[in-house]
C-alpha positions in Angstrom: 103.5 125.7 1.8 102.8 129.5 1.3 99.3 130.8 1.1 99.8 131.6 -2.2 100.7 128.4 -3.2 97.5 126.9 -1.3 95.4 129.5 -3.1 96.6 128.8 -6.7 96.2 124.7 -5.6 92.6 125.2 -4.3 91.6 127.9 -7.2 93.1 125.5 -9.8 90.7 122.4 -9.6 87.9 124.0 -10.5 89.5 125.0 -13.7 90.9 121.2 -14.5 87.2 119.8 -13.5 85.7 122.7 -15.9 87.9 121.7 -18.7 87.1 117.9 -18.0 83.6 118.7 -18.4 83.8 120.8 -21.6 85.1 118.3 -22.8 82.9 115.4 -21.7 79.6 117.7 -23.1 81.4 119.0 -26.2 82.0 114.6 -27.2 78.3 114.1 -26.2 76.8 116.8 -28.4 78.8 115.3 -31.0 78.0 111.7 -30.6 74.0 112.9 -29.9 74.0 115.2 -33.4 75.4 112.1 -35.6 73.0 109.9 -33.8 70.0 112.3 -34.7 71.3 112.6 -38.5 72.1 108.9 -39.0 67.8 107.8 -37.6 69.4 106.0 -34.8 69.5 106.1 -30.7 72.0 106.9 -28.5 71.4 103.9 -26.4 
């Protein structure tokens, strides 16, 4: 394996675990604002 292609591999989970997170949070927010509209808890 070149360098370049263990650069790119290391470099690129950051990216997948940023994107996984985004998306995690972005769900959350959601499910948290309909919660707060609707009078009810998250729990």
């Amino acid at each position: 394996m070149s360098i370049f292609w263990l650069t790119v591999y290391v470099l690129i989970w950051p990216v997948i675990v940023g994107g996984t997170l985004v998306v995690i949070v972005r769900a959350f927010w959601k499910e948290w604002r309909q919660a707060r509209s609707e009078g009810r808890g998250m729990i």
